[in-house]
Structures are given as C-alpha cells and as structure tokens.
N, C-alpha and C positions, 0 to 999 in steps of 0.2 A: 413571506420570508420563511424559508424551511426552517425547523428546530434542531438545536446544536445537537451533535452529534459525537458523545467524546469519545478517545483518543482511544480507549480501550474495547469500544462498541466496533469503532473498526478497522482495530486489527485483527478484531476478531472478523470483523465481515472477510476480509481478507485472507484470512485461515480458513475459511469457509469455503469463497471462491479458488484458493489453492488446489484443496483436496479434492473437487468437482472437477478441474480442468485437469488433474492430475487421474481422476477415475477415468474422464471426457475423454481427452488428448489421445490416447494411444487408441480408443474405436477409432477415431475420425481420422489417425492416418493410416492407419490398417484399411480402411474403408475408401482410403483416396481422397478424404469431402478437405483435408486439412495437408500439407507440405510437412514434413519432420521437420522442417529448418523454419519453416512459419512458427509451428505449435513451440520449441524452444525457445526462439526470441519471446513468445505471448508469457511462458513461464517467467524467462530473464525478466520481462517487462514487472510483472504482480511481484515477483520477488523483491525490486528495486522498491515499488512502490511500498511493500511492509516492510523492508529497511530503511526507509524515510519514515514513514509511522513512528518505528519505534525508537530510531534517532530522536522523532521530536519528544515524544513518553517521554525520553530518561532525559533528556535538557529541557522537558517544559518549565521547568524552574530560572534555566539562566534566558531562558526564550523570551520569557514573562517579564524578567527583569529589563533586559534589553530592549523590548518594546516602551516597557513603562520610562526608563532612561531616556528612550529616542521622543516619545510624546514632552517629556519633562524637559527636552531641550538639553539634556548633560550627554547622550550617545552622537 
C-alpha cells in the first residue's frame, strides 16, 4: 500500500507539474511534437485537477465530517 500523501504535498506537486508544462508547452508546439488545442485542454485539465485539490484543503473539515456521519449511519 502506498503512503498517504497530504493534501498540501500535492498541490504542491501540482504547482510544480503547472509551471514545467507551462516552460514545456510552448517548445513542443513551436516544434510541431504537440497541437495548441491539445497542449490548452492538457493545461485546462492540471488546472481542474488543483481546483479540486484545493476545494477539498479548504472543506476537508466538512468532508471529514460528512464521511464520519455517513459511516455512523446519521448522512
């Protein structure tokens, strides 16, 4: 079983992968290897996926509760 991995580790990995496809992206379609309409959905895509991130960060309190409710039989 892999080791948890919290919520701030990766957003941060995520802000990391951001800023590489954001250096990346513009060689590879200058270069032909990548579509401009490919490489924007790929952005759209990493950008949704860190505003789920940090949607869950700032509700992991009512997340936590709502889980605990549903296991306890009251959600």
């Amino acid at each position: 079983m892999a080791r948890k991995i919290s919520i701030v580790s990766q957003i941060f990995e995520v802000d990391r992968e951001i800023a590489m496809r954001e250096r990346v992206y513009p060689r590879e379609v200058q270069s032909g290897k990548l579509k401009k309409e490919e490489a924007e959905m790929l952005m759209e895509r990493i950008h949704a996926v860190r505003a789920t991130l940090v949607f869950c960060k700032e509700h992991e309190a009512d997340i936590r509760a709502y889980i605990a409710a549903k296991k306890a039989g009251a959600a």
